[in-house]
KELUM-864388 format. One record per atom (N, C-alpha, C): residue in three letters; x, y, z. Coordinates in steps of 0.05 Angstrom, whole numbers, plus 5000, padded with zeros to 4 digits. Layout:
// residues N
ALAXYZ
...
***
This chain:
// residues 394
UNK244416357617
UNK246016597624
UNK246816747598
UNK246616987600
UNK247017227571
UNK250117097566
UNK250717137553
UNK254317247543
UNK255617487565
UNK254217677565
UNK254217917572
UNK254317917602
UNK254117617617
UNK253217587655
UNK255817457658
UNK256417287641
UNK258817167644
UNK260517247660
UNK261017157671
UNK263617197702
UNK265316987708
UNK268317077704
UNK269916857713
UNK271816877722
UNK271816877751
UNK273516937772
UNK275416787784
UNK278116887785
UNK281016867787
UNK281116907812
UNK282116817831
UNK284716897856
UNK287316737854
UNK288416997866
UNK291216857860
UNK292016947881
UNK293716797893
UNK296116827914
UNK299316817914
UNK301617107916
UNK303417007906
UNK305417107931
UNK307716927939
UNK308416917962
UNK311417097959
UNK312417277967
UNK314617407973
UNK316817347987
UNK319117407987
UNK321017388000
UNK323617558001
UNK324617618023
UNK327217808016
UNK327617808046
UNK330717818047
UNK332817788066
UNK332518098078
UNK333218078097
UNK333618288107
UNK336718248128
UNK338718348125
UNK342118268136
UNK343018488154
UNK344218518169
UNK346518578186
UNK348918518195
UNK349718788183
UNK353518658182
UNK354818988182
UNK357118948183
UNK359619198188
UNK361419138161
UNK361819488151
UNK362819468132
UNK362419308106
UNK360819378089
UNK359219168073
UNK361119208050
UNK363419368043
UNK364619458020
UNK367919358030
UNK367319198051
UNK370319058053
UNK371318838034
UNK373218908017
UNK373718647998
UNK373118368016
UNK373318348037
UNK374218078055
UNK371417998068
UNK369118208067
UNK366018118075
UNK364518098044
UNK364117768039
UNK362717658009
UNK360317678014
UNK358717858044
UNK356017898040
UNK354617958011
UNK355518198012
UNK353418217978
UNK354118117957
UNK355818017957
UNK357117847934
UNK354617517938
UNK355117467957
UNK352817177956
UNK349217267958
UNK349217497962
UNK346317577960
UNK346217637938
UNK347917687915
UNK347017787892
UNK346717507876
UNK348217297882
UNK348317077877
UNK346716837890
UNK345016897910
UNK344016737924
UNK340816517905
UNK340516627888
UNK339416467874
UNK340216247853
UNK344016207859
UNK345116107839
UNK344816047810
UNK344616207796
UNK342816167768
UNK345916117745
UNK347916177763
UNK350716017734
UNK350516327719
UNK351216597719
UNK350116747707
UNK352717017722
UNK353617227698
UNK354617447709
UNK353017577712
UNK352617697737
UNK349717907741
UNK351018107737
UNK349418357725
UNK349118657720
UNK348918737732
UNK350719017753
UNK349319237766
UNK349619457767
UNK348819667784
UNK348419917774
UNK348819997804
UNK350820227812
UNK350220247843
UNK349720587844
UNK347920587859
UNK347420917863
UNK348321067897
UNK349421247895
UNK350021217921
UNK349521617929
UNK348621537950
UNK347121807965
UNK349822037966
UNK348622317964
UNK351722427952
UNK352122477983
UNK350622538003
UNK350622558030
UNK352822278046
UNK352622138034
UNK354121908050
UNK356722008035
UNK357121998011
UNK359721977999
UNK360222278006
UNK358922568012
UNK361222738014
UNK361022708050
UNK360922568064
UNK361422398099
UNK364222218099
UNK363822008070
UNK366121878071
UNK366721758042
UNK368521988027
UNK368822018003
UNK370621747993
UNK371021598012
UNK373321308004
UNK370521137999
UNK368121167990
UNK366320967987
UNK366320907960
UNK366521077942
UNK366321017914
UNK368520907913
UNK371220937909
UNK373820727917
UNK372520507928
UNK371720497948
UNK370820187954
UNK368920047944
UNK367220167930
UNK365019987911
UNK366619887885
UNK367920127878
UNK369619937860
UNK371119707856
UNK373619747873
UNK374819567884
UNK372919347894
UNK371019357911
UNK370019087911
UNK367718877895
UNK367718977866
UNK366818947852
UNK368418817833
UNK370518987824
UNK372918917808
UNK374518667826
UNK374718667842
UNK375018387860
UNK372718137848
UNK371218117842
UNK369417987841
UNK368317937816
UNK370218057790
UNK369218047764
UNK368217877748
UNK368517687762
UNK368517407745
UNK364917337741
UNK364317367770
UNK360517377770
UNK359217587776
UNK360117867775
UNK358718117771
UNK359918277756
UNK358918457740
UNK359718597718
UNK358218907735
UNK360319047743
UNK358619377745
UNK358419467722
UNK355819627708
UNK356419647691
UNK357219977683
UNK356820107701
UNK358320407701
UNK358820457723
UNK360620747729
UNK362220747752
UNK359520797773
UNK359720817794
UNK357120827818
UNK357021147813
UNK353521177814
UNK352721427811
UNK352121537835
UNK352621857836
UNK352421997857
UNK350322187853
UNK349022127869
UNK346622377864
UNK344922427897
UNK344522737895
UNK343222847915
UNK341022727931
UNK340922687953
UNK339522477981
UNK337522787991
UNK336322748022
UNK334922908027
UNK332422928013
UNK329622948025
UNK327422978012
UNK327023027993
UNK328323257979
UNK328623307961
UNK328523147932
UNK329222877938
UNK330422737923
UNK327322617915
UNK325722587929
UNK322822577922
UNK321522647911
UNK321922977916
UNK319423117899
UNK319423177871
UNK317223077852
UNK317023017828
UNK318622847817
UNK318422827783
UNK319122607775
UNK321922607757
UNK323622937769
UNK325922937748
UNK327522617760
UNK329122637788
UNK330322377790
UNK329822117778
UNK326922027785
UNK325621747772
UNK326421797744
UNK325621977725
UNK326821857697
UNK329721887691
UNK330722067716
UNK334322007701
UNK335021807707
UNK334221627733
UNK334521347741
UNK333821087720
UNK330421177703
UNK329821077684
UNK331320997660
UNK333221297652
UNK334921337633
UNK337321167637
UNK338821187656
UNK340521057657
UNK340120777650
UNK337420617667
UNK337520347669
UNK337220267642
UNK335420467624
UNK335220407596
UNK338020387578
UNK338620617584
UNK341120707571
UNK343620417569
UNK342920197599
UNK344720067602
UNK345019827593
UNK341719757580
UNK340719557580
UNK340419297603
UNK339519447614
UNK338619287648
UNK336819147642
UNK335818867646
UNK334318627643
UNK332418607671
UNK330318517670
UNK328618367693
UNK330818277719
UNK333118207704
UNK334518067724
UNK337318217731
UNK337018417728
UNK340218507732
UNK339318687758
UNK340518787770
UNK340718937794
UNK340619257797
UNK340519377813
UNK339919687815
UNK340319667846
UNK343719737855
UNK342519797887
UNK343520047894
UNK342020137913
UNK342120427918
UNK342120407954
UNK344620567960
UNK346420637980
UNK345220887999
UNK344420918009
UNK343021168021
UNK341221298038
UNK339721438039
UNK337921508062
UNK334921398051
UNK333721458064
UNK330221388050
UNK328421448033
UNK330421798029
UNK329121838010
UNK330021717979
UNK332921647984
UNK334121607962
UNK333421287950
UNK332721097967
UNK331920887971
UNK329120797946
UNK327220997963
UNK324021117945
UNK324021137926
UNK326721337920
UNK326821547894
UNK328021217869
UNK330421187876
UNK331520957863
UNK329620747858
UNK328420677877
UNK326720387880
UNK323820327865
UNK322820697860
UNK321020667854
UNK321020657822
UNK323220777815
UNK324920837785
UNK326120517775
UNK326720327790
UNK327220037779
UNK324319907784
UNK322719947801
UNK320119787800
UNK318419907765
UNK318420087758
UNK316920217737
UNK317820117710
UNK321320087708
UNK322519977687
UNK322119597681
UNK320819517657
UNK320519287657
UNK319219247674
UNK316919237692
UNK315919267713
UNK317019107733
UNK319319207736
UNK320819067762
UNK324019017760
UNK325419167762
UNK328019087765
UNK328818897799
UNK331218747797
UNK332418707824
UNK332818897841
UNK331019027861
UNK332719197874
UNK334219137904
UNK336519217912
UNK338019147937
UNK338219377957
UNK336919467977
UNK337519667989
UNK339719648008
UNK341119858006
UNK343219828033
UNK343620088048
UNK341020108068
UNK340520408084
UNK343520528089
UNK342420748097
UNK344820928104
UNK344921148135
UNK341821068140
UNK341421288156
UNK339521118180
UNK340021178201
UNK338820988224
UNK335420968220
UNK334021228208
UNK331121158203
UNK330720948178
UNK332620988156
UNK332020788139
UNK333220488138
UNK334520458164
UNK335220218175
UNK333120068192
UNK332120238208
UNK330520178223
UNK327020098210
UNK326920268192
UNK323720238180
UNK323420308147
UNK324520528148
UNK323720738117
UNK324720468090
UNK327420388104
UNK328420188077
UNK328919868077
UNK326819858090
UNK326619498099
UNK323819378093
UNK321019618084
UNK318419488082
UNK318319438054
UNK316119488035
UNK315219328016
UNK314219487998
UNK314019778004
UNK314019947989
UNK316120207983
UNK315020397970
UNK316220607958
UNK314720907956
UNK315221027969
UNK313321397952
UNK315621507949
UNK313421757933
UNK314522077913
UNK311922227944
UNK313622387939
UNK311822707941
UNK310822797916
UNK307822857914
UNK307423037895
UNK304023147910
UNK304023357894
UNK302123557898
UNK302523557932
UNK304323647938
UNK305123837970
UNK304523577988
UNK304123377987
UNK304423177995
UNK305022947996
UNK305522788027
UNK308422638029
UNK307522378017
UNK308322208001
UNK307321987995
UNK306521957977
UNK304322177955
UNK302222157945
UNK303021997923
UNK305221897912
UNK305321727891
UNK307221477897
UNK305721177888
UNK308721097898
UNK308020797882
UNK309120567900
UNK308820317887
UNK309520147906
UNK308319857909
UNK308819597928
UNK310819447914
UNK313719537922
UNK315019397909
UNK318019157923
UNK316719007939
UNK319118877950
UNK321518877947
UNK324218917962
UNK326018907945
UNK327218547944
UNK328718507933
UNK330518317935
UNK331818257960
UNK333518407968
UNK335018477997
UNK335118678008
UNK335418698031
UNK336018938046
UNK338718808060
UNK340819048071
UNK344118998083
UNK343119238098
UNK343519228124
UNK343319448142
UNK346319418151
UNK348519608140
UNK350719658149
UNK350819748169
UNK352219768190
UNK351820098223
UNK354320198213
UNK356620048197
UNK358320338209
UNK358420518183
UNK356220528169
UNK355420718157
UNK353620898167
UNK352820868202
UNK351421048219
UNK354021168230
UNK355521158232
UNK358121168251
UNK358521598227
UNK358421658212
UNK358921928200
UNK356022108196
UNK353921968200
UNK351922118204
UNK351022368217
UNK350522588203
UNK350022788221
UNK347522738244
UNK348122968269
UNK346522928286
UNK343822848279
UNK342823008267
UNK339723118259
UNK338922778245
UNK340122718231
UNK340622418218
UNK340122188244
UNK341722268259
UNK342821968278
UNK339921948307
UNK338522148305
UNK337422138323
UNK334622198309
UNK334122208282
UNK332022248267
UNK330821958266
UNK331321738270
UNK330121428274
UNK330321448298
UNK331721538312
UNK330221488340
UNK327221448340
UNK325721638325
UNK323521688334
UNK322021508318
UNK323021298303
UNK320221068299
UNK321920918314
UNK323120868325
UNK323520658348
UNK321520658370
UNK321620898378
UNK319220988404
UNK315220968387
UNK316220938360
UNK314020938347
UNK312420698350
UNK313820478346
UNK314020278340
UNK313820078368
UNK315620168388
UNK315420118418
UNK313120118422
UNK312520468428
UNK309720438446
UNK307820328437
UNK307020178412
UNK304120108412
UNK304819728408
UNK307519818410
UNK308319438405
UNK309219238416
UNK311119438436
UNK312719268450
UNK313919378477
UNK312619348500
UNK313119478525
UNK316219408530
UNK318319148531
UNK320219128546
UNK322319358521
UNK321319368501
UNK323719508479
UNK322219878485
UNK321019918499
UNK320020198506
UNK321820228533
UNK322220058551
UNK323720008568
UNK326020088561
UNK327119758543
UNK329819918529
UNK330920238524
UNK329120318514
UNK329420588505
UNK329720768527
UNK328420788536
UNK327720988566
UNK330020918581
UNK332120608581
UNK333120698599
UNK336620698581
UNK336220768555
UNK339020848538
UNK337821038528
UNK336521228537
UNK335721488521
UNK338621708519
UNK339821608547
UNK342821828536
UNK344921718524
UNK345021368526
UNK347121308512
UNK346221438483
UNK343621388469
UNK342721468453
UNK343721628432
UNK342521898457
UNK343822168447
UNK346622228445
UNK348022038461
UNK351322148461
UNK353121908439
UNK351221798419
UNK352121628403
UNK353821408408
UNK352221208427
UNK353720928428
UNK352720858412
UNK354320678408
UNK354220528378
UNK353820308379
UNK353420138408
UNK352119888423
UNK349119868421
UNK348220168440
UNK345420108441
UNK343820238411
UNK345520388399
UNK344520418367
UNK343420108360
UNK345820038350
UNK345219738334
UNK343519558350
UNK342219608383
UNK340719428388
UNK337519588376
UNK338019868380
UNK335320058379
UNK334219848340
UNK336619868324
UNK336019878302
UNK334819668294
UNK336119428306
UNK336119118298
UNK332919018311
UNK332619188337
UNK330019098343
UNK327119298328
UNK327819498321
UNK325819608315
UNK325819538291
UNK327619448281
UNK327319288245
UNK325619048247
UNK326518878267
UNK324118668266
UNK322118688275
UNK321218808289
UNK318218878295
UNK316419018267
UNK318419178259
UNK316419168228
UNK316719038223
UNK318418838214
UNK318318728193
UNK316618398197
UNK316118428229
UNK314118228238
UNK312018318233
UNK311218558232
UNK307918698228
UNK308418628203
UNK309218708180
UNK309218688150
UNK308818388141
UNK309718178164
UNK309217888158
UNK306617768165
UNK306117948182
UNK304117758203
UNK301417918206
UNK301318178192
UNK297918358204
UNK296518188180
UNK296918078160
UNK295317898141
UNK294518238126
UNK295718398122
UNK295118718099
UNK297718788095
UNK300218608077
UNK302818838076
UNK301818948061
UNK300018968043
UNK300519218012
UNK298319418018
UNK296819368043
UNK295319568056
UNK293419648039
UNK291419468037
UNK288619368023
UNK286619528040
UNK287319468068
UNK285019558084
UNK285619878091
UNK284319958114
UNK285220218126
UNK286320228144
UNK286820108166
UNK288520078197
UNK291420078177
UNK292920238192
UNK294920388190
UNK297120428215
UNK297520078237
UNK299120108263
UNK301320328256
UNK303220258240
UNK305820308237
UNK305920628230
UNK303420788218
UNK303121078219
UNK302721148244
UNK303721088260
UNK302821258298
UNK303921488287
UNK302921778296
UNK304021928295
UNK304322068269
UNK303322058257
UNK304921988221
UNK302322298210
UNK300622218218
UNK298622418205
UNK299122688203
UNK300222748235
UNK301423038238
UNK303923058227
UNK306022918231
UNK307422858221
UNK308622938189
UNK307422728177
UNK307022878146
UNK307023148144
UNK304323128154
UNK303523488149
UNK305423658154
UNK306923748176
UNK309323848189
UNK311123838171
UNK312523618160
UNK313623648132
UNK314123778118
UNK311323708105
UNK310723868081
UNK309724158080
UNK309124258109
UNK308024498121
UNK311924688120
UNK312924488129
UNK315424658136
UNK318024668105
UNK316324598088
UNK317624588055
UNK320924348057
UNK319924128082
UNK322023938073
UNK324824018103
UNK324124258103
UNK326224328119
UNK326724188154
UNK323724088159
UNK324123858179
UNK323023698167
UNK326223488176
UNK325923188165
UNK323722928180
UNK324122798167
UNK321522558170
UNK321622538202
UNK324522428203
UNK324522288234
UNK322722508257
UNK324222868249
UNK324223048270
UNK320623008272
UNK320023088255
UNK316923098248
UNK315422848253
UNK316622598253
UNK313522418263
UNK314422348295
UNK317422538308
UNK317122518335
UNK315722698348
UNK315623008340
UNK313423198342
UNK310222958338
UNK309922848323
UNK307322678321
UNK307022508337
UNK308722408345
UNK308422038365
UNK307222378393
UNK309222508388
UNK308722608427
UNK306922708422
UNK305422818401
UNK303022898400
UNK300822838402
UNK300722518391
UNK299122298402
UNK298822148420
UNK300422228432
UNK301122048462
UNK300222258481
UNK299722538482
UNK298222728489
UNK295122618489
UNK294922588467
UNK291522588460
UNK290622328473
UNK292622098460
UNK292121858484
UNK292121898505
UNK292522038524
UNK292222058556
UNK290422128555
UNK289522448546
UNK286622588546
UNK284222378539
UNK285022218525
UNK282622018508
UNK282021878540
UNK284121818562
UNK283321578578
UNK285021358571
UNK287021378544
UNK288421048540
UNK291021008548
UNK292521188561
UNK295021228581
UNK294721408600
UNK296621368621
UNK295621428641
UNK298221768639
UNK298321938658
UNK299122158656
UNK302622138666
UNK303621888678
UNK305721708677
UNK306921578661
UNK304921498642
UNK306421328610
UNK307721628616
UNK305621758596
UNK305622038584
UNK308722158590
UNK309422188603
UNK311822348625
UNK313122108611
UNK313021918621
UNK315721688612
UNK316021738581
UNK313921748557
UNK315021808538
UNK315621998524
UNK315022288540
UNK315622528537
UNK318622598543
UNK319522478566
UNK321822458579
UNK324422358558
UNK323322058553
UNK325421878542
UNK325621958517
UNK323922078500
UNK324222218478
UNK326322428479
UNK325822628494
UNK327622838503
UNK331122788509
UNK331022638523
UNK334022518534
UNK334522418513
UNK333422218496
UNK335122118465
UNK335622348447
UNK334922528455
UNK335822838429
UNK333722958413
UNK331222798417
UNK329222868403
UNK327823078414
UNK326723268387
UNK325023538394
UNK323523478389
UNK321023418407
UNK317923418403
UNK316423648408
UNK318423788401
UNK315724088400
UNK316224178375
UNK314724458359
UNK315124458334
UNK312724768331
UNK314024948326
UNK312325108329
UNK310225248308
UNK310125068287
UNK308825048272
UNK305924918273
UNK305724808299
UNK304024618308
UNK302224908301
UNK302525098310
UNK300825288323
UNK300625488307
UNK301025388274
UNK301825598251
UNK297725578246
UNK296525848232
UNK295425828224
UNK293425828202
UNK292025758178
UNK291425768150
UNK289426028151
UNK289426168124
UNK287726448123
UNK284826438138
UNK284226208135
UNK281026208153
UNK281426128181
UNK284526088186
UNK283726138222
UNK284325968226
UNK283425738215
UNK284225418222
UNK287425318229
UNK287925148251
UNK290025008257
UNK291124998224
UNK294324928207
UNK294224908186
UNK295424498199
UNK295924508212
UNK296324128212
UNK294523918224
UNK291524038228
UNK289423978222
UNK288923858195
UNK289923998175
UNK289223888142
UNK291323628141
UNK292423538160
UNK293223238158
UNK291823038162
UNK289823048177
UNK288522908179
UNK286222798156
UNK285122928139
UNK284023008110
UNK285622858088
UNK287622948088
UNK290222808073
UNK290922468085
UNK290822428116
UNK291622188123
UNK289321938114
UNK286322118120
UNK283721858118
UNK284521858082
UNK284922148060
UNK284722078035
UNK287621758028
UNK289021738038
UNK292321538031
UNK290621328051
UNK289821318070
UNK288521048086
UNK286320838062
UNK285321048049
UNK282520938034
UNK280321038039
UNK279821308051
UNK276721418040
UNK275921448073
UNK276821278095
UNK276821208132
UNK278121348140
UNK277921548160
UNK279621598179
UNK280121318188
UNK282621228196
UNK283721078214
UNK286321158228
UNK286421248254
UNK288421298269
UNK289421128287
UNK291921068292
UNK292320868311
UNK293121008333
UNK292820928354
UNK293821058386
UNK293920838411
UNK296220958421
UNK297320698444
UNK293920648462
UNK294220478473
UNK292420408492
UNK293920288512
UNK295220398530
UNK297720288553
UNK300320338537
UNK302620248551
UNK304720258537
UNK305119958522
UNK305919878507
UNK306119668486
UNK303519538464
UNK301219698473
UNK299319578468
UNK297719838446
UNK295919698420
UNK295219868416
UNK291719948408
UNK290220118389
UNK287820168386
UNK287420298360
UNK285920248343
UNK284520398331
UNK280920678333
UNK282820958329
UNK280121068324
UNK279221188303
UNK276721248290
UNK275821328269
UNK274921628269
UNK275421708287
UNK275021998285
UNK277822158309
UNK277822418304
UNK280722518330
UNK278022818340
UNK278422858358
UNK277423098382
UNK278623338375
UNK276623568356
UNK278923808355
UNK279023858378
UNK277923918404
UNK278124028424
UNK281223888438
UNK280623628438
UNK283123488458
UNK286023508442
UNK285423558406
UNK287423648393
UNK289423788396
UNK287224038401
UNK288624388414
UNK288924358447
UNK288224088468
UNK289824088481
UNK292723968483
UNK291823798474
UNK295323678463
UNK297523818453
UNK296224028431
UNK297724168431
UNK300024318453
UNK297424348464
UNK298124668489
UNK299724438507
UNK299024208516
UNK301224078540
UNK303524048528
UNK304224038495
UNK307223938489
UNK308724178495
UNK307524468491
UNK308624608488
UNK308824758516
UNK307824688538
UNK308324768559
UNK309824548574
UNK310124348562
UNK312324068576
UNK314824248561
UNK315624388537
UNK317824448526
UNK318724698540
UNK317024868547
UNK316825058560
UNK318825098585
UNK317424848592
UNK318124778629
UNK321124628623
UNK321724478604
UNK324924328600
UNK326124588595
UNK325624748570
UNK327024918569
UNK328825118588
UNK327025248609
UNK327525398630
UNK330525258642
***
């Protein structure tokens, strides 16, 4: 054999882990939750941290920075904060491009933050990304701790295994697989959430339901108004169950870092995106991949894979939880004429790997993969959401 044929091939397998918690009031001097998760590896050691906190939560409930302190300074002996908790701007926004990531960078540098010191960030999903992806880059990997803020990033956005940026007009396009350490899903940090907020995870709940789990589609359909009128019962069950069902897919499809192209947990997501980024940010994730689930759940009936009954049941129960699945941008169109959220689909096979792969219910709880979508049954889907909104509206 040459020198030059020589081949010598490595696999490696390396196994992950991170908590994922639920609890009330996580900044109570008298709840040692994050105090033993930051310590849970007992290493004999004052850990470093750094807390960033969404300016959206703190101008909701401005006694939070008081309480990070205080419960920190309570605790001095085995955590050292090492500057006061930073406040910085949440909302998509917080995504696009790369000014945030290097002031995040700056700081951690600035602080001398180690492999092992901490970075947790308080906030919505975008802020989560933005932060998370800014400690994965430094040292290639800081500790990071999420502790959502907002029912979508409790439910999905801040509990998986990765991180994106927006760049070049699209959602995602840069990002990193970066586990965190912990996740703390607080609720009564859902308890000041604006509407648009509190009912914006609704819609990966129903995401997540229909292709996963028929009795929690149930659930839903039949608390769609406690929902909307903010109980705070069937919230924390909406949240707690749709958290583990990802976070059972993320354990169990044998692809968390998404190697292959099947893409369950994007139901909906293709149009979605697009809508987004079509509407310059101004509709948020949640509003926009519930415009997508009902959009697809359209096309699934037309395809033959639900029946015109699902359809209604999840057109319905969507509705009654607060959610707008219409969007009239659906029907915006690009200088050559073309649908413009068509070009999601282009964008969805490029982030899958080079495949269209779309997922779509096949019954309620159950689901399918297809490799191509029907312009024709597209532009009817369209036209039924918007004559089901039509007909509620009246």
């Amino acid at each position: 054999m040459k020198p030059s044929d020589y081949i010598y091939k490595e696999k490696i397998a390396v196994s992950y882990e991170y908590p994922v918690y639920f609890t009330h009031s996580i900044f109570k001097r008298d709840n040692h939750l994050l105090a033993s998760v930051i310590d849970r590896k007992k290493e004999k050691r004052r850990h470093r941290v750094i807390v960033y906190l969404d300016k959206g939560l703190v101008d909701a409930r401005p006694c939070i920075v008081d309480e990070v302190n205080r419960y920190f300074a309570a605790r001095s002996g085995m955590v050292e904060l090492v500057r006061q908790p930073i406040v910085i701007p949440g909302g998509e926004q917080a995504k696009n491009g790369w000014t945030g990531v290097k002031k995040v960078m700056q700081v951690i540098g600035d602080s001398h933050m180690c492999r092992q010191s901490f970075v947790i960030a308080v906030g919505g999903g975008s802020i989560l990304d933005m932060v998370g992806f800014a400690a994965s880059l430094v040292h290639r990997g800081l500790r990071m701790i999420r502790i959502p803020s907002t029912v979508l990033a409790q439910n999905d956005a801040g509990i998986g295994v990765k991180n994106g940026m927006n760049e070049r007009q699209q959602k995602n396009f840069i990002g990193a697989f970066a586990p965190p350490f912990a996740v703390i899903n607080d609720f009564e940090l859902l308890r000041t959430l604006k509407m648009e907020d509190w009912t914006g995870g609704i819609s990966e709940a129903f995401k997540v339901a229909i292709i996963k789990d028929s009795g929690f589609f149930t659930f839903l359909c039949r608390n769609a108004r406690k929902l909307k009128a903010r109980n705070m019962k069937a919230m924390e069950e909406l949240v707690t169950r749709c958290a583990v069902l990802h976070l059972d897919h993320i354990r169990r499809s044998g692809d968390p870092f998404e190697m292959g192209s099947a893409r369950p947990l994007d139901f909906g997501h293709w149009a979605g995106h697009r809508l987004e980024m079509m509407s310059a940010n101004r509709l948020g994730h949640g509003q926009a991949v519930a415009v997508g689930v009902a959009l697809d759940s359209c096309y699934a009936m037309l395809a033959g894979l639900i029946s015109k009954t699902e359809l209604k049941k999840v057109l319905d129960a969507m509705t009654y939880s607060g959610l707008k699945i219409w969007n009239h941008m659906l029907e915006k169109r690009g200088k050559n004429g073309r649908l413009a959220v068509l070009d999601g689909l282009a964008q969805f096979r490029e982030h899958l790997g080079g495949r269209l792969c779309v997922t779509l219910p096949d019954s309620i709880g159950r689901k399918c993969e297809v490799n191509s979508m029907d312009k024709t049954k597209i532009l009817k889907s369209i036209d039924m959401l918007k004559q089901y909104f039509l007909k509620i509206k009246k």
